[in-house]
Wavefront OBJ file of the C-alpha trace (Angstrom):
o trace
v 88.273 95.254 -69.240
v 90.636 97.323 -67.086
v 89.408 96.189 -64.041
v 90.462 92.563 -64.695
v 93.608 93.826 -67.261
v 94.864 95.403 -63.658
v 95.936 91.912 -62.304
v 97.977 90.732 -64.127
v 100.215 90.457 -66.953
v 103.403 91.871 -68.848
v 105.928 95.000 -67.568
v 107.603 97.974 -68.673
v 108.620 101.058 -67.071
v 105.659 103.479 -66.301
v 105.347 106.474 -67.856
v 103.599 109.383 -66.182
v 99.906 111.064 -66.775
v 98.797 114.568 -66.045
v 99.116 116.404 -62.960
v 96.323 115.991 -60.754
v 93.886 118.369 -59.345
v 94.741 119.944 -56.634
v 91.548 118.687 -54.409
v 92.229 114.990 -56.364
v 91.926 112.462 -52.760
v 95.233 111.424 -51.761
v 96.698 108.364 -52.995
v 95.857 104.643 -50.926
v 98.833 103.497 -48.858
v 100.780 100.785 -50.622
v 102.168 97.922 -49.068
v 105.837 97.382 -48.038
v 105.611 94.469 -49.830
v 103.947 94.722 -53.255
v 106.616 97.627 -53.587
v 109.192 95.018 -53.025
v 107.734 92.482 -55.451
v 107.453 95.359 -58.034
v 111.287 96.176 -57.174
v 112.195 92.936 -56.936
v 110.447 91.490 -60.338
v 110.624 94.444 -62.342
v 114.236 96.064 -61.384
v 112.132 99.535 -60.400
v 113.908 101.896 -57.861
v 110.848 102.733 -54.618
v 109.878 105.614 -56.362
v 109.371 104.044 -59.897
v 107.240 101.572 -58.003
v 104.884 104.271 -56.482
v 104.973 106.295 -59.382
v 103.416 103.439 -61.643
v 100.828 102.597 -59.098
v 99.657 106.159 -58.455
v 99.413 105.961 -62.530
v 97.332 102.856 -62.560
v 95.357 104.256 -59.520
v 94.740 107.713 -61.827
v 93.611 105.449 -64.796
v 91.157 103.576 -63.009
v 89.689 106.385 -62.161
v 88.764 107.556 -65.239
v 87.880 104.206 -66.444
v 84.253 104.445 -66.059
v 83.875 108.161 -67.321
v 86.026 106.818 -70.602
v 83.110 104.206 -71.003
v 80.287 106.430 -70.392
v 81.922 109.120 -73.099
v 82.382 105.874 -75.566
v 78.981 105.309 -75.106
v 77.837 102.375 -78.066
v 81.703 102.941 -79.456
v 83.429 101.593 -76.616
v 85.988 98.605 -77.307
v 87.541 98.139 -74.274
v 90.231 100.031 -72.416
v 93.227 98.356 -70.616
v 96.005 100.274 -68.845
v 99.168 101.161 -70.903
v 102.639 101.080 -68.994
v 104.470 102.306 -71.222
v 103.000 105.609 -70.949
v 101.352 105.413 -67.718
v 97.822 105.909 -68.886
v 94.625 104.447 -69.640
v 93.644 103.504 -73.056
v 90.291 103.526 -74.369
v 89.392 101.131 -77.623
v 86.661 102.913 -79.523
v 85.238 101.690 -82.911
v 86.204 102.968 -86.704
v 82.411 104.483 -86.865
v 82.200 106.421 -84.183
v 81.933 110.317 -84.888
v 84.664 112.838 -83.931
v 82.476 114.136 -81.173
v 82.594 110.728 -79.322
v 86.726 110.768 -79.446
v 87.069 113.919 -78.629
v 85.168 113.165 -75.623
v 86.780 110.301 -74.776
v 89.927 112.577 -75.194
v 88.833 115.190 -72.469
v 88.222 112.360 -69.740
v 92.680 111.770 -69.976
v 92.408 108.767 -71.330
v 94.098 107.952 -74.744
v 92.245 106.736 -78.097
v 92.679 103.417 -80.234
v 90.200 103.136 -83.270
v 89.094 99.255 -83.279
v 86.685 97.457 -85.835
v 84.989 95.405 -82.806
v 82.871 97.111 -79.929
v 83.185 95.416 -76.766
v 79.568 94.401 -76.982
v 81.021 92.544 -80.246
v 83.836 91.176 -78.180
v 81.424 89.699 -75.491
v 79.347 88.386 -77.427
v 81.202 86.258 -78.952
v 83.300 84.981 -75.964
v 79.479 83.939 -74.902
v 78.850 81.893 -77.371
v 82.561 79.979 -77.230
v 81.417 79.728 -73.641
v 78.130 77.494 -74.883
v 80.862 75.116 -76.447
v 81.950 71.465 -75.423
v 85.650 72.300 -75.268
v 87.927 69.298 -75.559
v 91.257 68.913 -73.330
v 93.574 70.417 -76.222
v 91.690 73.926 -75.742
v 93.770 75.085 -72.609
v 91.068 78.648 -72.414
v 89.780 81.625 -74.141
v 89.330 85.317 -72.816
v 88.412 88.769 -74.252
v 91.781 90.736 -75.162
v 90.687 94.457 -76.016
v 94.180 95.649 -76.811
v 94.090 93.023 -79.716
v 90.391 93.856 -80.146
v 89.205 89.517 -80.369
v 88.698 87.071 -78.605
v 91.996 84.657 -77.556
v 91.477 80.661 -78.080
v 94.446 79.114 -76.391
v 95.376 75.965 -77.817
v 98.166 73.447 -76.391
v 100.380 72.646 -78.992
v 100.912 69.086 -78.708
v 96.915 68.582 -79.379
v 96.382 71.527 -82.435
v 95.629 68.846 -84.738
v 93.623 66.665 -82.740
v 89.910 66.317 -84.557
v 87.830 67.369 -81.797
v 90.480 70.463 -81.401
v 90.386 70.888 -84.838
v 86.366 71.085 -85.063
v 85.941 73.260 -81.895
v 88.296 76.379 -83.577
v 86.187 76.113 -86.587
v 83.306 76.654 -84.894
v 84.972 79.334 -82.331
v 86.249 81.387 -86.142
v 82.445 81.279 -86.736
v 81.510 82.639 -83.572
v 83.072 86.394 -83.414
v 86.034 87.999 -83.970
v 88.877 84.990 -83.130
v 92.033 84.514 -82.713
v 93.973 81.159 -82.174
v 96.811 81.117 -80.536
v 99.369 78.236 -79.561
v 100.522 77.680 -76.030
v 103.055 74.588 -74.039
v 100.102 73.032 -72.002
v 97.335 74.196 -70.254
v 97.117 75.658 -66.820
v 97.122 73.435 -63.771
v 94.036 74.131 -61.470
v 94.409 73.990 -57.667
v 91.233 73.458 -55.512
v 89.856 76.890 -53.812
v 92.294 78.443 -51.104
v 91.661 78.727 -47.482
v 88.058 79.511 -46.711
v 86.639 79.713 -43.431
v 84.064 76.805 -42.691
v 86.024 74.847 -45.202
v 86.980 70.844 -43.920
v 89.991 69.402 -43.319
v 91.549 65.855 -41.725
v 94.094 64.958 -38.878
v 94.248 61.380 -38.794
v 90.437 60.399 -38.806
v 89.287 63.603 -37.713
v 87.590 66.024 -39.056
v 87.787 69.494 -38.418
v 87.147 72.996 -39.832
v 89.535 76.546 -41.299
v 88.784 79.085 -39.298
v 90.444 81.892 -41.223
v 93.029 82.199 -43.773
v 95.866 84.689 -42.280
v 99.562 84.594 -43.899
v 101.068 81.141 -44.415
v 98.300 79.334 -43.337
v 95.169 79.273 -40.915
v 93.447 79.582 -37.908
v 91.480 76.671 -36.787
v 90.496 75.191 -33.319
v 93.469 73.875 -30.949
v 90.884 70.718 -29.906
v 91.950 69.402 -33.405
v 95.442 68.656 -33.266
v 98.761 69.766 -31.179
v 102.071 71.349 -32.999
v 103.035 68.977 -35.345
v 100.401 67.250 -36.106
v 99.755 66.893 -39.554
v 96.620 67.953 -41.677
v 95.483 66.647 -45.031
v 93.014 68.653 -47.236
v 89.292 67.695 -48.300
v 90.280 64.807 -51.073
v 92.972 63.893 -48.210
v 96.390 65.563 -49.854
v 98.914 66.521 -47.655
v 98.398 70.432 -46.614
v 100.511 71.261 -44.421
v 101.318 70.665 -40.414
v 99.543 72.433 -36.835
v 102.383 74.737 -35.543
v 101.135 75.757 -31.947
v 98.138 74.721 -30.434
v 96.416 75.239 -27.226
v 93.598 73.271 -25.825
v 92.085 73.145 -22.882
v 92.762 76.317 -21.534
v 91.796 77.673 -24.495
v 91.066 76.615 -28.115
v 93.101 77.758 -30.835
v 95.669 76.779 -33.234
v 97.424 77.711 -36.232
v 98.396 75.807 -39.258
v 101.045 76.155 -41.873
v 99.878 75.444 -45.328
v 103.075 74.104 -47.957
v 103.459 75.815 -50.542
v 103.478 72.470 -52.902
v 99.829 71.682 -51.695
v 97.112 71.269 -54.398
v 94.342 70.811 -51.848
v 95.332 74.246 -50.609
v 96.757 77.843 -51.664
v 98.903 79.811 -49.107
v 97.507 83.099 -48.456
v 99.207 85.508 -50.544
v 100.286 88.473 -48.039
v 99.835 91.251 -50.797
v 97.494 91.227 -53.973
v 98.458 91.766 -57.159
v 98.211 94.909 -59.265
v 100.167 94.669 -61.860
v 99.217 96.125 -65.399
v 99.073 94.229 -68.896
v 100.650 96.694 -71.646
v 99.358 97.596 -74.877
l 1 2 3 4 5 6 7 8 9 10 11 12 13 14 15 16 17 18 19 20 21 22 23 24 25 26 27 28 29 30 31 32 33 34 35 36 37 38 39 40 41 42 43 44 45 46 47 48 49 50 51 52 53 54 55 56 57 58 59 60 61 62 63 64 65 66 67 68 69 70 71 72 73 74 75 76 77 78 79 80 81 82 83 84 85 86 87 88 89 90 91 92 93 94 95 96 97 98 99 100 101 102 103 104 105 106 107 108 109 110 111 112 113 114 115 116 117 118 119 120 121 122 123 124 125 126 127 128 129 130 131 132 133 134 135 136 137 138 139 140 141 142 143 144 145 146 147 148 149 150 151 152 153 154 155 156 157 158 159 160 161 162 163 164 165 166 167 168 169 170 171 172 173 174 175 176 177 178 179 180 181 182 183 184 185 186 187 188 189 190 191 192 193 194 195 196 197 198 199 200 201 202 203 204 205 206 207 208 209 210 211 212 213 214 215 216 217 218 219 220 221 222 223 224 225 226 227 228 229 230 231 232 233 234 235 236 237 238 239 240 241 242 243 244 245 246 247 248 249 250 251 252 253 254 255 256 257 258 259 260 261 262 263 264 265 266 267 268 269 270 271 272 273
């Protein structure tokens, strides 16, 4: 769905979508630096930059008016760079009056064979599987119109592998795809309440804020170092100030697994067509 297709994915240049209306609320403020990641990762000039999120801003939008117009039809709708706009999946059976609809909200039309009910419903029942190390994941992908089994390649003929993509071909509308290895998992980021160590004590996050967190100065001076939940190195207490007062902040490294740095900006980047 857009929504999720929003965060992340593949580039190109953005493309540009119909004036706005007049009385259309002005644009939110974008941060100094997701503009410099887009520059930076993409080789866009400032304005490029803006000019592709005002586009994604415009398409999400009209996202939900798209669906409601698609009605039973809809396949999905994911944002296309390349032109700048929003694309809206709708199936091969749905009548003229249902596109053209679809048409009037901005967005543009792709005829599909699956409805995103379709789509769903068989990621469910994949979900209801026993999935063996070799499958690395699986996810709805409505600009293909199926649903994605990653596989890691060094395992694709591995029985248990082998069994589980015959039974996720039987499930929906499937396709298998090979990737290196699967995705490392981290434990959850800095969450306020959440424990950590210093030696043999035990203390608590406060808040996450860039490049680390908050805690209580009580549990360790500048320098001390701090270990995560399953006792992994995290990261080290940069000032601290007890009794006076009681506060402290920690610097999380950024090659911890207990912990994930704060990230000072959040992604929006757009998967193409």
């Amino acid at each position: 769905m857009l929504a999720t297709l929003l965060l992340a994915g593949s580039w190109t240049a953005a493309g540009s979508l119909p004036a706005a209306a007049s009385d259309s609320p002005a644009p939110a403020p974008v941060s100094a630096g997701l503009l410099e990641a887009m520059q930076r990762d993409l080789g866009l000039t400032p304005a490029q930059a803006e000019k592709r999120l005002a586009a994604e801003e415009r398409a999400t939008g009209l996202e939900p008016e798209a669906r409601r117009a698609a009605a039973s039809a809809f396949g999905g709708s994911w944002f296309d760079a390349a032109s700048g706009r929003l694309t809206v999946a709708v199936t091969s059976d749905a009548p003229a009056t249902t596109v053209r609809a679809v048409e009037a909200t901005g967005a543009r039309v792709r005829t599909v064979e699956h409805s995103a009910r379709e789509l769903d419903a068989a990621k469910a029942r994949l979900d209801r599987l026993d999935a063996p190390s070799g499958i690395s994941s699986w996810h709805v992908a409505p600009a293909d119109n199926t649903v994605v089994v990653d596989v890691v390649a060094d395992e694709r003929h591995d029985n248990d592998v082998r069994r589980f993509v015959a039974r996720a071909r039987e499930a929906g509308p499937v396709t298998v795809r090979t990737v290196s290895a699967a995705p490392e998992t981290f434990a959850a980021g800095t969450v306020g309440g959440d424990p950590y160590y210093t030696g043999n004590v035990r203390c608590s996050i406060g808040f996450s804020v860039h490049g680390g967190f908050v805690t209580a100065g009580h549990c360790g001076g500048a320098g001390a170092g701090v270990s995560g939940w399953d006792r992994s190195y995290v990261g080290a207490f940069q000032g601290s100030s007890f009794p006076d007062n009681d506060y402290a902040w920690v610097s999380v490294g950024s090659g911890s697994a207990s912990f994930s740095t704060p990230m000072a900006m959040s992604c929006a980047y757009a998967t193409t067509a």
